[in-house]
C-alpha positions in Angstrom: -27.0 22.1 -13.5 -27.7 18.7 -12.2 -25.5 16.9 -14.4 -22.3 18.8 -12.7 -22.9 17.4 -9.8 -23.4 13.5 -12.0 -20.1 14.3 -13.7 -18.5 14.7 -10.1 -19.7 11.9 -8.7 -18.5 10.0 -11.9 -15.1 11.4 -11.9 -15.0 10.5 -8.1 -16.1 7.1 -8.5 -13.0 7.1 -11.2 -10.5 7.7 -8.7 -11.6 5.6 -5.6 -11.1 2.7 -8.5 -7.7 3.8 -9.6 -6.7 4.1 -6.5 -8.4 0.6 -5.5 -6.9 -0.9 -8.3 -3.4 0.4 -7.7 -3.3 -0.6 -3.7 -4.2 -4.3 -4.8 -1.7 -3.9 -7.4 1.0 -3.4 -4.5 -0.5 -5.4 -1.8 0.7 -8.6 -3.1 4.6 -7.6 -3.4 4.6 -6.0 -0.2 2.8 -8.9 1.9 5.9 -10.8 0.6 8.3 -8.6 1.9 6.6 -7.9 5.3 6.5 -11.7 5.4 10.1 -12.6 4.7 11.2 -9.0 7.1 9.5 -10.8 9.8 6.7 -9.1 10.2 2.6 -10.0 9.5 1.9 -9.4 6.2 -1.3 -7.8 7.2 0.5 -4.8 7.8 0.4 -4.2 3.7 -3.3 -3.7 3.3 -2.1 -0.1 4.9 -2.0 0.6 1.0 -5.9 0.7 1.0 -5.5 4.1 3.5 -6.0 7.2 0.7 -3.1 9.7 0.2 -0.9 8.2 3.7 -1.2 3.9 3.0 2.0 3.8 1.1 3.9 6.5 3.0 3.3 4.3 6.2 3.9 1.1 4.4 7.4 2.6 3.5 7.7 3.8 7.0 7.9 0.8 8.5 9.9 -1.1 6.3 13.0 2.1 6.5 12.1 2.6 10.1 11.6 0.0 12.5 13.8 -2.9 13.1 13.7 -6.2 11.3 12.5 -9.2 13.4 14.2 -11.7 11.1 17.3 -9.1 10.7 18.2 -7.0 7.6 20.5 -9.6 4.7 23.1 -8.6 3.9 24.1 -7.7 0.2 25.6 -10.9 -0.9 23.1 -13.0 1.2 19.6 -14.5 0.1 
């Protein structure tokens, strides 16, 4: 009975690494865009939160305005 409760623990530990290794995955490209929106590219590392990071990441970005404005499609 014991080793249900080892296989759960295992398969936990299985997903708090996926899901680790996915956030830093998307960390990087979306420091870069906080950065060059105009905000602190601290505000990416919201992808570490379980479940909500990326929901809030994408919040902000569709939501709030742009310090350094939105381009437009023909500018760089």
């Amino acid at each position: 009975m014991a080793w249900i409760l080892g296989l759960g623990s295992f398969l936990l530990l299985g997903i708090l690494m996926l899901h680790l290794l996915v956030a830093l995955v998307l960390i990087i490209p979306t420091w870069r865009i906080f950065v060059r929106a105009g905000f602190s590219g601290a505000l990416s590392l919201f992808h570490l939160v379980p479940l909500i990071g990326s929901f809030i990441v994408m919040a902000v970005l569709a939501f709030s305005t742009w310090p350094n404005g939105e381009a437009s499609p023909g500018q760089r």
